[in-house]
MOPAC internal coordinates of N, CA, C and O (Angstrom, degrees):
PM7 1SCF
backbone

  N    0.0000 0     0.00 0     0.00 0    0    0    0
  C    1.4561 1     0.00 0     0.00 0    1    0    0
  C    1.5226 1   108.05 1     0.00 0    2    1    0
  O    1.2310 1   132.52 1   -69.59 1    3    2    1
  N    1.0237 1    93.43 1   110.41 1    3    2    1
  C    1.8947 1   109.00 1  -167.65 1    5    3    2
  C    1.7577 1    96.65 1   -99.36 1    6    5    3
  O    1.2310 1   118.34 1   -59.00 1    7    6    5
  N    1.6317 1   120.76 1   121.00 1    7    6    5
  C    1.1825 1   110.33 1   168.94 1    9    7    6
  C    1.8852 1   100.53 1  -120.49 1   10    9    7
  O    1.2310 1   124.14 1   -30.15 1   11   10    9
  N    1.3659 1   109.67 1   149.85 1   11   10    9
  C    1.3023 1   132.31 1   169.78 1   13   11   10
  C    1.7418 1    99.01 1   -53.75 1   14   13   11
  O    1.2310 1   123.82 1   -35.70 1   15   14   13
  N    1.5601 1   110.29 1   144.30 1   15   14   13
  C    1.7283 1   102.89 1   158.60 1   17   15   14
  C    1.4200 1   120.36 1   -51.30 1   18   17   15
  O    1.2310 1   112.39 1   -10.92 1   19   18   17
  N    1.1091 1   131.96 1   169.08 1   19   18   17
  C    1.4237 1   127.20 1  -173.43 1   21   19   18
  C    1.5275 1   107.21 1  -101.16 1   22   21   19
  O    1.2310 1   109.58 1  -105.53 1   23   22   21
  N    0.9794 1   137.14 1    74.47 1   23   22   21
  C    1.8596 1   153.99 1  -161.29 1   25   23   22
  C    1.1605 1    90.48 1  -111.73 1   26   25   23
  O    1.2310 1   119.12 1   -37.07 1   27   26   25
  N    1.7614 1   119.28 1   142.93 1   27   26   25
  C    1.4331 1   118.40 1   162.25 1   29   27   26
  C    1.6678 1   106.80 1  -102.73 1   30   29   27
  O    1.2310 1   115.33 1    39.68 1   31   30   29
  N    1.0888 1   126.46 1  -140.32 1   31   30   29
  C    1.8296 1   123.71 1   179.29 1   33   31   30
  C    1.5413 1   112.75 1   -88.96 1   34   33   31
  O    1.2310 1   124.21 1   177.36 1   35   34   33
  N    1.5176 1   109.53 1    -2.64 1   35   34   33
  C    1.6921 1   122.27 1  -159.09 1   37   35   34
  C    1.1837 1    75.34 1  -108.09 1   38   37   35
  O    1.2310 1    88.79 1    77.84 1   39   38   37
  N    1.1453 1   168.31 1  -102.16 1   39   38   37
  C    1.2172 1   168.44 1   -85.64 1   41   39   38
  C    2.1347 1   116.13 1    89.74 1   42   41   39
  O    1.2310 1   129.42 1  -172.56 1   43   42   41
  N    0.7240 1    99.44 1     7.44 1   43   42   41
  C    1.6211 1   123.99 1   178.66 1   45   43   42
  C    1.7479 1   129.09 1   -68.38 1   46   45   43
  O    1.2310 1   112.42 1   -19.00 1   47   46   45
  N    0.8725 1   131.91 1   161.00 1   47   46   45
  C    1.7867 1   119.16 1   163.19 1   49   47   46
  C    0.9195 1    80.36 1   -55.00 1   50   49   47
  O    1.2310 1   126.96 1   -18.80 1   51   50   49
  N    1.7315 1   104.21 1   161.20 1   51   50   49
  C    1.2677 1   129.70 1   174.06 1   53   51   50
  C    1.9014 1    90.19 1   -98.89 1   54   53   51
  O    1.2310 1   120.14 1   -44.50 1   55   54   53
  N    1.4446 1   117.33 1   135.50 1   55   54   53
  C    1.5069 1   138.67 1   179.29 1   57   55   54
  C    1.5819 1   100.69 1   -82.35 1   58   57   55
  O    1.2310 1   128.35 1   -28.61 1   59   58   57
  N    1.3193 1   101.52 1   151.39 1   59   58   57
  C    1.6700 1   110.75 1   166.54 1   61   59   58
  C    1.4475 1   119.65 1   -68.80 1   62   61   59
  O    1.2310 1   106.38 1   -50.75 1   63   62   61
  N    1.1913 1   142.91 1   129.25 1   63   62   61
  C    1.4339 1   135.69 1  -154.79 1   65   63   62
  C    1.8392 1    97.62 1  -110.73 1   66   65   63
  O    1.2310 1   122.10 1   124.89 1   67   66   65
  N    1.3054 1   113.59 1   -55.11 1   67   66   65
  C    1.7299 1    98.53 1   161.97 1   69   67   66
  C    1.3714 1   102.42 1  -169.92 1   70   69   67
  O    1.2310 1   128.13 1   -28.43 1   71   70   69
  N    1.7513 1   101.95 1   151.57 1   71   70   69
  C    1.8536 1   109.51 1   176.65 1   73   71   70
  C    1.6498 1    99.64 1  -107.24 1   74   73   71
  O    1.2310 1   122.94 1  -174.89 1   75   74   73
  N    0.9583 1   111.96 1     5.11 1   75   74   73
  C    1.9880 1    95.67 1  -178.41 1   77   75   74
  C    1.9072 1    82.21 1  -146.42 1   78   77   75
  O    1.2310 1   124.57 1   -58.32 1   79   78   77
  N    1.4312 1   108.84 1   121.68 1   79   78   77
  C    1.3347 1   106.98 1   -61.23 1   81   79   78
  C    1.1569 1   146.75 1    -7.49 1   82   81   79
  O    1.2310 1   112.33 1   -14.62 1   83   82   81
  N    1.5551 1   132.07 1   165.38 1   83   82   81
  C    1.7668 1   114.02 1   174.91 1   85   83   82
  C    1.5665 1    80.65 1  -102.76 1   86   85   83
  O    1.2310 1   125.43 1   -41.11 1   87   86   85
  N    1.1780 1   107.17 1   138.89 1   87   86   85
  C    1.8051 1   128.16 1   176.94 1   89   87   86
  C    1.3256 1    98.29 1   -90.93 1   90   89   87
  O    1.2310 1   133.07 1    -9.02 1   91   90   89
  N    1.6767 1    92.34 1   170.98 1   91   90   89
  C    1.8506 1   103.95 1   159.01 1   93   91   90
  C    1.6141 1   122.34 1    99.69 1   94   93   91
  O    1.2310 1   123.19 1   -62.45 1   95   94   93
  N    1.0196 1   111.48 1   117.55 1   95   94   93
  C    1.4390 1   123.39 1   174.51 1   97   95   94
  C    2.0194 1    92.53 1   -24.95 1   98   97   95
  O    1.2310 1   130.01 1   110.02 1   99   98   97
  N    1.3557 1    98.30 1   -69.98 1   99   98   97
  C    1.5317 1    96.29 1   172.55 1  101   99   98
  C    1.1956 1   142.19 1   -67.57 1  102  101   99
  O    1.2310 1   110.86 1   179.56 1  103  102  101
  N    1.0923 1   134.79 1    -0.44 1  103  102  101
  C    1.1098 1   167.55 1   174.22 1  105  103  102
  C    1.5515 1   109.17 1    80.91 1  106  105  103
  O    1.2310 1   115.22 1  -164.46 1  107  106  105
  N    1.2810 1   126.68 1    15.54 1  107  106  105
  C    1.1945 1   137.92 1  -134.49 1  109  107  106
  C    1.9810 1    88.33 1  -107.09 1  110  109  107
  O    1.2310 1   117.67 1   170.68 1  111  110  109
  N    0.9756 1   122.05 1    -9.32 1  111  110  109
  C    1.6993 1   114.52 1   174.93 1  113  111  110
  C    1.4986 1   124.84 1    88.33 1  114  113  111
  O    1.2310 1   137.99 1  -151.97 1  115  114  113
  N    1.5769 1    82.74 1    28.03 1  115  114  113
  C    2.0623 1    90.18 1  -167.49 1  117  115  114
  C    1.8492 1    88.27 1  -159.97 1  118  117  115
  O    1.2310 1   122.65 1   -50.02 1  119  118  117
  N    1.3381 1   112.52 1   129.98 1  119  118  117
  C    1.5742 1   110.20 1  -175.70 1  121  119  118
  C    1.5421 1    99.60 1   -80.21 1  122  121  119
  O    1.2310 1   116.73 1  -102.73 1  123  122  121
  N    1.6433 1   123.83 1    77.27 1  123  122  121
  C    1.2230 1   112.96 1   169.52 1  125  123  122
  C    1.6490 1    88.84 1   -84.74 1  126  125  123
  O    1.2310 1   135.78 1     7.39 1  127  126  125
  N    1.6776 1    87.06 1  -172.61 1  127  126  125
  C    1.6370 1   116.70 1  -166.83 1  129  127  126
  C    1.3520 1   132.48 1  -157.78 1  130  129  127
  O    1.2310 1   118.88 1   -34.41 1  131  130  129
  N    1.0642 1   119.74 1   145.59 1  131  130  129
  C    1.8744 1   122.96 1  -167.77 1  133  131  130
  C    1.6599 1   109.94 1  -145.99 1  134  133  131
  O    1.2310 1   136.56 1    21.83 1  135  134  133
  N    1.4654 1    85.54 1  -158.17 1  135  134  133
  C    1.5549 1    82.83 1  -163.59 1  137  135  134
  C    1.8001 1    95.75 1   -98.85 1  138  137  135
  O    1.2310 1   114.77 1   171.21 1  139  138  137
  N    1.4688 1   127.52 1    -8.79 1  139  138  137
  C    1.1641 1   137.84 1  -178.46 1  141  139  138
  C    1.8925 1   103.25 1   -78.96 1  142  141  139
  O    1.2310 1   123.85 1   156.95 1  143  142  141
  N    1.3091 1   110.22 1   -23.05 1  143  142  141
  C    1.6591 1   107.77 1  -176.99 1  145  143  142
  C    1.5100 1    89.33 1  -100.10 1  146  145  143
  O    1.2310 1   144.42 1   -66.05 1  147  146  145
  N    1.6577 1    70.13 1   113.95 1  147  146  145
  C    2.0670 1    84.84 1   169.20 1  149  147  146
  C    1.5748 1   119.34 1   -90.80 1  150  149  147
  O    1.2310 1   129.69 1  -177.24 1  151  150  149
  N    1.4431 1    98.93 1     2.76 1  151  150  149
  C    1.9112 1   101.30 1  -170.84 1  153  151  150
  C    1.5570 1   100.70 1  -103.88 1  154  153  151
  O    1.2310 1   120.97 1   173.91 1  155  154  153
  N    1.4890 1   115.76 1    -6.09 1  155  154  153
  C    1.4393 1   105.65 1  -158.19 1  157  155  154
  C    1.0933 1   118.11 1    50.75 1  158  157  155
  O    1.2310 1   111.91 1  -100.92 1  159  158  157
  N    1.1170 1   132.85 1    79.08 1  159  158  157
  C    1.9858 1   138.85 1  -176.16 1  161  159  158
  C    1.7775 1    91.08 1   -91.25 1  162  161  159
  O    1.2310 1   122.04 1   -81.52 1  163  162  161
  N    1.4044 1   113.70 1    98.48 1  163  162  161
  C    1.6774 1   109.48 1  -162.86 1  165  163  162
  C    1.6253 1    92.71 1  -145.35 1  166  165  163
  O    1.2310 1   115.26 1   160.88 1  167  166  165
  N    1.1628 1   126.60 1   -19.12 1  167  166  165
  C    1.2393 1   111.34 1  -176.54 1  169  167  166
  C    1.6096 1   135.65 1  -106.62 1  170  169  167
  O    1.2310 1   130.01 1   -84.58 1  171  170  169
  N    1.1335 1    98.30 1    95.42 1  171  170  169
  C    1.9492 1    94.30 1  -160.97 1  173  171  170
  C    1.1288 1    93.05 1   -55.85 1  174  173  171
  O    1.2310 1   124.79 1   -25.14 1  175  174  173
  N    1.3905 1   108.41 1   154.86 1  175  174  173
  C    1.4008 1   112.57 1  -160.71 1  177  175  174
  C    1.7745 1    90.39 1  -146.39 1  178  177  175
  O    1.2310 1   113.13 1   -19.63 1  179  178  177
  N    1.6872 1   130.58 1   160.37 1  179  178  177
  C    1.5384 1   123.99 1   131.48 1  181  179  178
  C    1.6876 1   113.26 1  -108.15 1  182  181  179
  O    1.2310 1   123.73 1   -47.22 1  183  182  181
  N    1.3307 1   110.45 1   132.78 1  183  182  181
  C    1.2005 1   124.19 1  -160.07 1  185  183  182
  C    1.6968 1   100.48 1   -71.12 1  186  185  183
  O    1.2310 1   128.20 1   -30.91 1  187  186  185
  N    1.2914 1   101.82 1   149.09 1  187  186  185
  C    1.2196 1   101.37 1  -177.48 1  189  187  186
  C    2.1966 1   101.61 1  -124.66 1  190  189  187
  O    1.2310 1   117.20 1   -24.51 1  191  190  189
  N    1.8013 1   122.93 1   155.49 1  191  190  189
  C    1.3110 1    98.21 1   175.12 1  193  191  190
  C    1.4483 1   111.52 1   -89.49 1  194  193  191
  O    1.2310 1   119.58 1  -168.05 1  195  194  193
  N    1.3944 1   118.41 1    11.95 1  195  194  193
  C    1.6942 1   120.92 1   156.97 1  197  195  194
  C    1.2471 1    96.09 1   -70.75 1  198  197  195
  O    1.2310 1   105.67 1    99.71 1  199  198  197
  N    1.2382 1   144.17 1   -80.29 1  199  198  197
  C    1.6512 1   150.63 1  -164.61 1  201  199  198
  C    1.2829 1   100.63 1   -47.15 1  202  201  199
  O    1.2310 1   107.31 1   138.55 1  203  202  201
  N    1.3086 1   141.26 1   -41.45 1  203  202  201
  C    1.5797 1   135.18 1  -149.29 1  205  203  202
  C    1.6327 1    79.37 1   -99.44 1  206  205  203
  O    1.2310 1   104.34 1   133.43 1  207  206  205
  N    1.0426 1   146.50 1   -46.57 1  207  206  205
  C    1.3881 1   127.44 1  -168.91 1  209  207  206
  C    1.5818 1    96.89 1   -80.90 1  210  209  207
  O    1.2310 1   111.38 1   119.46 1  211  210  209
  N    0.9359 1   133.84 1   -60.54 1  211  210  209
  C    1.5728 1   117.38 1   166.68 1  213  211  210
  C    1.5467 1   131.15 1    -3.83 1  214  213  211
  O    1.2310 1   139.97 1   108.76 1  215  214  213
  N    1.6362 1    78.87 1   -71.24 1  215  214  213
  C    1.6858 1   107.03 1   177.23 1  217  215  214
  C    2.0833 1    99.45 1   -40.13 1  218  217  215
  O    1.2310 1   135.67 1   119.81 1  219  218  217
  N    1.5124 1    87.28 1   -60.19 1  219  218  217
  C    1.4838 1    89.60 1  -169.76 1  221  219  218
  C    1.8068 1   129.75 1   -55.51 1  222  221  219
  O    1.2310 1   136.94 1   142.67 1  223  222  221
  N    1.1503 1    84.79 1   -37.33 1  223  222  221
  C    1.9905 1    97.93 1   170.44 1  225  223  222
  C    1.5505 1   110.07 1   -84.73 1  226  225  223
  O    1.2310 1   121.23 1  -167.79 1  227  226  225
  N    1.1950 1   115.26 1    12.21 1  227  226  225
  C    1.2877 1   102.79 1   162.07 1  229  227  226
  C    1.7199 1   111.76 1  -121.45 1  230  229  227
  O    1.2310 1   124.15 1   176.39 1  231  230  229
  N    1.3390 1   109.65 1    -3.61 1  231  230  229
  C    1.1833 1   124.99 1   170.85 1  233  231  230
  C    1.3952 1   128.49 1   112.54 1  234  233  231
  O    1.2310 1   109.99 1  -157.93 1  235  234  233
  N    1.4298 1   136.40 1    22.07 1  235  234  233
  C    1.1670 1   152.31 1   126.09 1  237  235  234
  C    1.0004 1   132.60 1  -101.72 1  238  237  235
  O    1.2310 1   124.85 1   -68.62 1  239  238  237
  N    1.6047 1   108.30 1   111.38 1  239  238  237
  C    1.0939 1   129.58 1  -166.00 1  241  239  238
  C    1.1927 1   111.54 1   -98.56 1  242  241  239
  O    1.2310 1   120.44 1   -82.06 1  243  242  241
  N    2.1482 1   116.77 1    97.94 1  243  242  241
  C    1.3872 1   125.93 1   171.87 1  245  243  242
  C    1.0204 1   139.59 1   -89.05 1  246  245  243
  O    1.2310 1   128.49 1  -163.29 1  247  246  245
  N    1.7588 1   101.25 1    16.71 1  247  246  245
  C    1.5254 1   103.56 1   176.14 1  249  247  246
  C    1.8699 1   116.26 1  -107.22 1  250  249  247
  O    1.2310 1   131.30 1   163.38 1  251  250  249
  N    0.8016 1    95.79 1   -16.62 1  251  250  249
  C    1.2360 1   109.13 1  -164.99 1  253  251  250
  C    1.6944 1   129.78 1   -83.78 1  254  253  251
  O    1.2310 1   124.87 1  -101.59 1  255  254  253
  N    1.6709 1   108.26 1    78.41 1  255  254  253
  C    1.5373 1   103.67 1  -169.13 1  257  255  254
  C    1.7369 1   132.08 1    -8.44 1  258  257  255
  O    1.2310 1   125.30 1   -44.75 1  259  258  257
  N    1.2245 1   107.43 1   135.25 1  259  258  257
  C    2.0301 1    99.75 1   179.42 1  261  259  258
  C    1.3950 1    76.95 1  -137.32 1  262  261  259
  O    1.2310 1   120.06 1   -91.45 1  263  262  261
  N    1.6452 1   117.49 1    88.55 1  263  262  261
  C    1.6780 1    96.71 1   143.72 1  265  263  262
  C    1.0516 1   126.75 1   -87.08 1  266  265  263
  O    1.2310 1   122.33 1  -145.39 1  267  266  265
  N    1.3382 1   113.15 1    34.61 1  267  266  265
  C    1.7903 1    93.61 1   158.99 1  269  267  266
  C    1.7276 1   114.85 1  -112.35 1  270  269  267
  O    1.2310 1   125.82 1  -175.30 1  271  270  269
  N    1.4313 1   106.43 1     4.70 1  271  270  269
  C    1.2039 1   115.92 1   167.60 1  273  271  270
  C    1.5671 1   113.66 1  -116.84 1  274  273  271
  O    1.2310 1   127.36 1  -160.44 1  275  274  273
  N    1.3530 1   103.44 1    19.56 1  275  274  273
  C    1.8692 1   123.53 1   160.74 1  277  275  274
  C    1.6609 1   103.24 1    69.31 1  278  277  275
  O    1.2310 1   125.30 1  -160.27 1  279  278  277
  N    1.7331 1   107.42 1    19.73 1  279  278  277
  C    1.3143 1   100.16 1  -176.61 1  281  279  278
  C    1.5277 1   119.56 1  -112.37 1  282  281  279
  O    1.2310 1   115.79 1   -47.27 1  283  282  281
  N    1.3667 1   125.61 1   132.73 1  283  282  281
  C    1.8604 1   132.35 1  -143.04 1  285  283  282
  C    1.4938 1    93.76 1   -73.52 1  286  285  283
  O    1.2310 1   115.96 1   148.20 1  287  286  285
  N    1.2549 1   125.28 1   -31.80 1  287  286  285
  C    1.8505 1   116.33 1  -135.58 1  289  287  286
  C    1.4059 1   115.43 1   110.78 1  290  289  287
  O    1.2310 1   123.34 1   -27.99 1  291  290  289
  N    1.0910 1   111.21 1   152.01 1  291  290  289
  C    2.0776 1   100.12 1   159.20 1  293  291  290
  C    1.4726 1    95.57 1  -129.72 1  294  293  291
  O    1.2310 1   128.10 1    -4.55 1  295  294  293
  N    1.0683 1   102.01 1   175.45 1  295  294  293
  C    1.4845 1   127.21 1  -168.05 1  297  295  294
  C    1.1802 1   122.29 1  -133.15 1  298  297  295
  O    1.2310 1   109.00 1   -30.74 1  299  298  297
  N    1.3533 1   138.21 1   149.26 1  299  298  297
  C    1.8020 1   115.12 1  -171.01 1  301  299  298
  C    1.8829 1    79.97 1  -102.03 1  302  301  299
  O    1.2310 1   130.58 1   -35.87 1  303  302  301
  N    1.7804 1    97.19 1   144.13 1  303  302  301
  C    1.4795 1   157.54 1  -137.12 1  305  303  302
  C    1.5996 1   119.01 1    71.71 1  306  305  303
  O    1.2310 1   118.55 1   167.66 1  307  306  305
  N    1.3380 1   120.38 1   -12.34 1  307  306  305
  C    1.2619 1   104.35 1  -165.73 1  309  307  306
  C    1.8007 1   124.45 1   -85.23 1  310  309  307
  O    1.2310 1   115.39 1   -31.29 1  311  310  309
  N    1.0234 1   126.35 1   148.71 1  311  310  309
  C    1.1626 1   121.12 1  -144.81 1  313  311  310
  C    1.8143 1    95.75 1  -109.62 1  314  313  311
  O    1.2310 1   127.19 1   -52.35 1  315  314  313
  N    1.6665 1   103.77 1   127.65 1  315  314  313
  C    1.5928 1   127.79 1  -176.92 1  317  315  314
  C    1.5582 1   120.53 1  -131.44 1  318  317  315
  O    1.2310 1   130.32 1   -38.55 1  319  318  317
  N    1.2522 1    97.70 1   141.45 1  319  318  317
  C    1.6788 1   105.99 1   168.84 1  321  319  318
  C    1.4803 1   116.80 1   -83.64 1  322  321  319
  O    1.2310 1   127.23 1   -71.29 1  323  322  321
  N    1.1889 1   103.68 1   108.71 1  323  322  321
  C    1.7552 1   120.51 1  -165.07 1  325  323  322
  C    1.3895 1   102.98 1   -78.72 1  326  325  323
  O    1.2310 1   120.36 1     6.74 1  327  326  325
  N    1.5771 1   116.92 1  -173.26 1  327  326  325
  C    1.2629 1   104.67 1  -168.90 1  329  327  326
  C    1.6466 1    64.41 1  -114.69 1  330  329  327
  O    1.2310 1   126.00 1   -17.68 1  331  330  329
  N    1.8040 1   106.08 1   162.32 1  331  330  329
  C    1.6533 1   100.41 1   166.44 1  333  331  330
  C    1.6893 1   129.15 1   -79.85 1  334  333  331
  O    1.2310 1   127.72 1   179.07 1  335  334  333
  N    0.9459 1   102.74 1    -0.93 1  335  334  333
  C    1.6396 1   111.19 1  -162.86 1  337  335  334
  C    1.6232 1    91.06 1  -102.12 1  338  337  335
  O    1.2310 1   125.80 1   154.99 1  339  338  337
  N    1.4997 1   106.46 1   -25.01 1  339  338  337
  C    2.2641 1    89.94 1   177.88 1  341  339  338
  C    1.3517 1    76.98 1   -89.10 1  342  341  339
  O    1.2310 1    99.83 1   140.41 1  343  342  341
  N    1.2983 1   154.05 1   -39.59 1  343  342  341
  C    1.5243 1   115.03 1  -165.99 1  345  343  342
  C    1.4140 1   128.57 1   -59.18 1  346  345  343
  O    1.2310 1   126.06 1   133.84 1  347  346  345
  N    1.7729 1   105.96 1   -46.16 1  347  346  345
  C    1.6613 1   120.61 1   159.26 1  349  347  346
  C    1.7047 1    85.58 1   -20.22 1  350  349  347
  O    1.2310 1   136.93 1    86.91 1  351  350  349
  N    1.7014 1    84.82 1   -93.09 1  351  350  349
  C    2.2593 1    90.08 1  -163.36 1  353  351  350
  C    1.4783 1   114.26 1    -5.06 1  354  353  351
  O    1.2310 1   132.51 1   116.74 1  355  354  353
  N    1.7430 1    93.44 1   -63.26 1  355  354  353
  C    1.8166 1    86.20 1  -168.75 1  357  355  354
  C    1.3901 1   126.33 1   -81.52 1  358  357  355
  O    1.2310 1   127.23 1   162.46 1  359  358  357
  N    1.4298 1   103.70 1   -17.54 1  359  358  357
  C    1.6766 1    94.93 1   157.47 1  361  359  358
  C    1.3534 1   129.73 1   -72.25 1  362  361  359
  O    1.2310 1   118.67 1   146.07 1  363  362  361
  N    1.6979 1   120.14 1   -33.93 1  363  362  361
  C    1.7687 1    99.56 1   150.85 1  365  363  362
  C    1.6607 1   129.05 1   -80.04 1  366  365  363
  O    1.2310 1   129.43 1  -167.07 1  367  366  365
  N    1.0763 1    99.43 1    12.93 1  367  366  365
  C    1.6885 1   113.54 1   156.90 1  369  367  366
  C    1.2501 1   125.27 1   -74.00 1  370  369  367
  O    1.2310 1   121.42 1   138.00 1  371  370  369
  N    1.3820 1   114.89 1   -42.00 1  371  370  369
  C    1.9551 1   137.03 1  -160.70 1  373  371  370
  C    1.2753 1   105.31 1    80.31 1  374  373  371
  O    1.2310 1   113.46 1  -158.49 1  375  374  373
  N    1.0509 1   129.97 1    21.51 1  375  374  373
  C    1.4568 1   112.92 1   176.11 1  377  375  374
  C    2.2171 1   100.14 1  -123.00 1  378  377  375
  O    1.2310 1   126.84 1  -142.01 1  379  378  377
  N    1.0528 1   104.44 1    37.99 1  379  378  377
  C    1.4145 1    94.17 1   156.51 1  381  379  378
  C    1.3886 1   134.39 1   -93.26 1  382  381  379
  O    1.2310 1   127.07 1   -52.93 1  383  382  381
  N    1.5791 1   103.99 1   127.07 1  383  382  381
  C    1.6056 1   116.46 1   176.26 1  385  383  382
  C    1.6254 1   121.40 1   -58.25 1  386  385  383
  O    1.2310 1   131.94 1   -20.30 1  387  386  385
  N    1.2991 1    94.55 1   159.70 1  387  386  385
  C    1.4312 1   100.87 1  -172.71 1  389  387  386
  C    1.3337 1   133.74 1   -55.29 1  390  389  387
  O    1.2310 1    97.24 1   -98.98 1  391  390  389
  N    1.2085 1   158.05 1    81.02 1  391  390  389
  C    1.2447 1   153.35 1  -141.89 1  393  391  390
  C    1.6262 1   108.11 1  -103.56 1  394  393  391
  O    1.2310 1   130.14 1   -51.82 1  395  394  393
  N    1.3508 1    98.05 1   128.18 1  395  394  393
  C    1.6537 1   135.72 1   168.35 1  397  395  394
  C    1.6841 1   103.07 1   -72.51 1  398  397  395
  O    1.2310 1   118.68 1   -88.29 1  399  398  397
  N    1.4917 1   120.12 1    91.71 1  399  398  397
  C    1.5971 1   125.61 1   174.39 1  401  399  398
  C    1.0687 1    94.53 1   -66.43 1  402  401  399
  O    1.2310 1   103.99 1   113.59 1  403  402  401
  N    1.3749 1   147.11 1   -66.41 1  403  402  401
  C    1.7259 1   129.45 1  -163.53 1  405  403  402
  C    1.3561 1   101.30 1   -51.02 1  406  405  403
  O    1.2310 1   110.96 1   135.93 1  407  406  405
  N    1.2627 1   134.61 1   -44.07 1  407  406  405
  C    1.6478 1   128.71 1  -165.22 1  409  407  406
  C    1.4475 1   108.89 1   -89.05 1  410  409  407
  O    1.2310 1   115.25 1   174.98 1  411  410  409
  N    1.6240 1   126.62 1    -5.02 1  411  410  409
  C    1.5272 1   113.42 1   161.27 1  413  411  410
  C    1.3962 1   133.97 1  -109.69 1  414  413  411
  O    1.2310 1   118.81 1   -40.23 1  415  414  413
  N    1.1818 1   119.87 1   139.77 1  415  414  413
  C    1.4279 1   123.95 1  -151.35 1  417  415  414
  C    1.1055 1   109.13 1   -81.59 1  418  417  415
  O    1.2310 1   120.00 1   -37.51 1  419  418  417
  N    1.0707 1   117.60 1   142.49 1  419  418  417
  C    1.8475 1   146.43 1  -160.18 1  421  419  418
  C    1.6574 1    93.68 1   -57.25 1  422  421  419
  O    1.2310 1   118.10 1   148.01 1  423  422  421
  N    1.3456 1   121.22 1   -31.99 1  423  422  421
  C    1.9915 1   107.80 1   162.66 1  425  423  422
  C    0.6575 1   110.12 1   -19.79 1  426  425  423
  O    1.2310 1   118.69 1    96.43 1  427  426  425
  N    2.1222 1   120.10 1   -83.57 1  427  426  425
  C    0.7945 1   131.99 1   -99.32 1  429  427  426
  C    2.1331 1    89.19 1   -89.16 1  430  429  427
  O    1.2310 1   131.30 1  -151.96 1  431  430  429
  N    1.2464 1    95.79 1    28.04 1  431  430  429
  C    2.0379 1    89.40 1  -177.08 1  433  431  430
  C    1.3308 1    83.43 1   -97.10 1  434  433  431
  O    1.2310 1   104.92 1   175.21 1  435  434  433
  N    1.5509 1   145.48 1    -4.79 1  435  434  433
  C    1.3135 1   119.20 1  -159.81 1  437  435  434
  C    1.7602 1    91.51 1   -90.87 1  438  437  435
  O    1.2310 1   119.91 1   174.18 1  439  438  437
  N    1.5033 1   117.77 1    -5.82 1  439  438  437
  C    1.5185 1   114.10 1   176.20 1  441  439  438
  C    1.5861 1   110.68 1  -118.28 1  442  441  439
  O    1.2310 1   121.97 1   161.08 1  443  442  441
  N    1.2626 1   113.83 1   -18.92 1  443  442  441
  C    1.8831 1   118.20 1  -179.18 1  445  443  442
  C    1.2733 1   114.50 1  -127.63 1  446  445  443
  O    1.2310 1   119.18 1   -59.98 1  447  446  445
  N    1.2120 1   119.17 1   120.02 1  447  446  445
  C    1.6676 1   115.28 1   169.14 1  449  447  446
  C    1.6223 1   104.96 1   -51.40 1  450  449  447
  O    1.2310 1   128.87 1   -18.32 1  451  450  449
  N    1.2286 1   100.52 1   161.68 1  451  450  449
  C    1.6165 1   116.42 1   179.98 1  453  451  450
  C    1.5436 1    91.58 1   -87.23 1  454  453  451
  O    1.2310 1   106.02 1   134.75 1  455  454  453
  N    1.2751 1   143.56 1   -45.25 1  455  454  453
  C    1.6531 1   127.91 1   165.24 1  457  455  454
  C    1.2244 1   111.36 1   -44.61 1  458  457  455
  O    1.2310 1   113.50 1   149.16 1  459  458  457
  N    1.5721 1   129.89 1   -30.84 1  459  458  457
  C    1.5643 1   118.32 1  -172.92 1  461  459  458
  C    1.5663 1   108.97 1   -84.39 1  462  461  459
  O    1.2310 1   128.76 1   164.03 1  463  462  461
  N    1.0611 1   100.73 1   -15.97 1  463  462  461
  C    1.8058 1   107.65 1  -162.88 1  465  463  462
  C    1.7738 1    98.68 1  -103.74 1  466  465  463
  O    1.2310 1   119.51 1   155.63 1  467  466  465
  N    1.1548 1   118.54 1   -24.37 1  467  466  465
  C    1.6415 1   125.57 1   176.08 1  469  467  466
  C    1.9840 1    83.43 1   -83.75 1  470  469  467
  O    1.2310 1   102.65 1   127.52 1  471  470  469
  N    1.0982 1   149.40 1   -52.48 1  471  470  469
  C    1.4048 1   130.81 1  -167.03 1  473  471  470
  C    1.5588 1    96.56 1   -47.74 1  474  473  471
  O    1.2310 1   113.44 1   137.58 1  475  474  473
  N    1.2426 1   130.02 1   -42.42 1  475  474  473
  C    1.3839 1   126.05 1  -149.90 1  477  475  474
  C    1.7548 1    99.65 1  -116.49 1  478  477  475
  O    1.2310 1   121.11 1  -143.50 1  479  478  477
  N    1.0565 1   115.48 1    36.50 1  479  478  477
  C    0.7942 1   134.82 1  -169.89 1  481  479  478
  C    2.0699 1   114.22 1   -66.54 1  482  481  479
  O    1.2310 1   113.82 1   -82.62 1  483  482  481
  N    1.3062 1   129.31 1    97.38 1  483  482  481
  C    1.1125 1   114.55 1  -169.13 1  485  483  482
  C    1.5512 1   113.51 1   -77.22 1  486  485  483
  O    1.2310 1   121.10 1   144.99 1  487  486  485
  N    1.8688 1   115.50 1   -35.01 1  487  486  485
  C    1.2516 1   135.71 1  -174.74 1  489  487  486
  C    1.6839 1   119.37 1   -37.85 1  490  489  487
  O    1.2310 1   113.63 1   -57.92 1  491  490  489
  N    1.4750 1   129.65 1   122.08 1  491  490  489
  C    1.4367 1   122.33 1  -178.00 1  493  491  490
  C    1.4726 1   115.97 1   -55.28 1  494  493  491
  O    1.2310 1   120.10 1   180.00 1  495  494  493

């Protein structure tokens, strides 16, 4: 289990993105990443119900409880580690959510410029 350093897109620790939900490829509350996460789960994101129906017509469906895979639903405000390649999608869609740069990992530039991800910028 090979993990990436923990860098966000600033060059920074990478920040915890959320525990209620607990986020993260790892479940660990911070979109780290390795060579075992094949989705890149790198982009803290706050969910929006434009994005979650998106999500859904394109075929992940993030609203919708799976307890048998221990997962609640999301809800639009709540904050998730995206995969980077559906965010691409929804930013040439128009429907990308707001993204937290301290909480996404320095990957996710190999799919989003840091100008596209600072437009949507949630961070104060």
């Amino acid at each position: 289990m090979s993990r990436e350093p923990s860098k966000n897109v600033l060059g920074h620790p990478l920040e915890p993105c959320s525990n209620a939900p607990k986020t993260g490829f790892y479940r660990d509350g911070c979109c780290n990443t390795g060579d075992e996460d094949l989705g890149v789960h790198t982009v803290c994101v706050e969910l929006t119900a434009e994005f979650l129906e998106f999500s859904k017509r394109v075929g992940n469906d993030l609203s919708t409880p799976r307890p048998e895979f221990a997962f609640p639903g999301l809800k639009p405000g709540d904050r998730w580690c995206l995969c980077a390649s559906r965010y691409r999608q929804a930013l040439d869609a128009g429907v990308a959510p707001r993204v937290f740069l301290r909480s996404t990992h320095a990957r996710t530039l190999r799919y989003v410029t840091l100008a596209e991800l600072a437009a949507h910028a949630a961070d104060e």
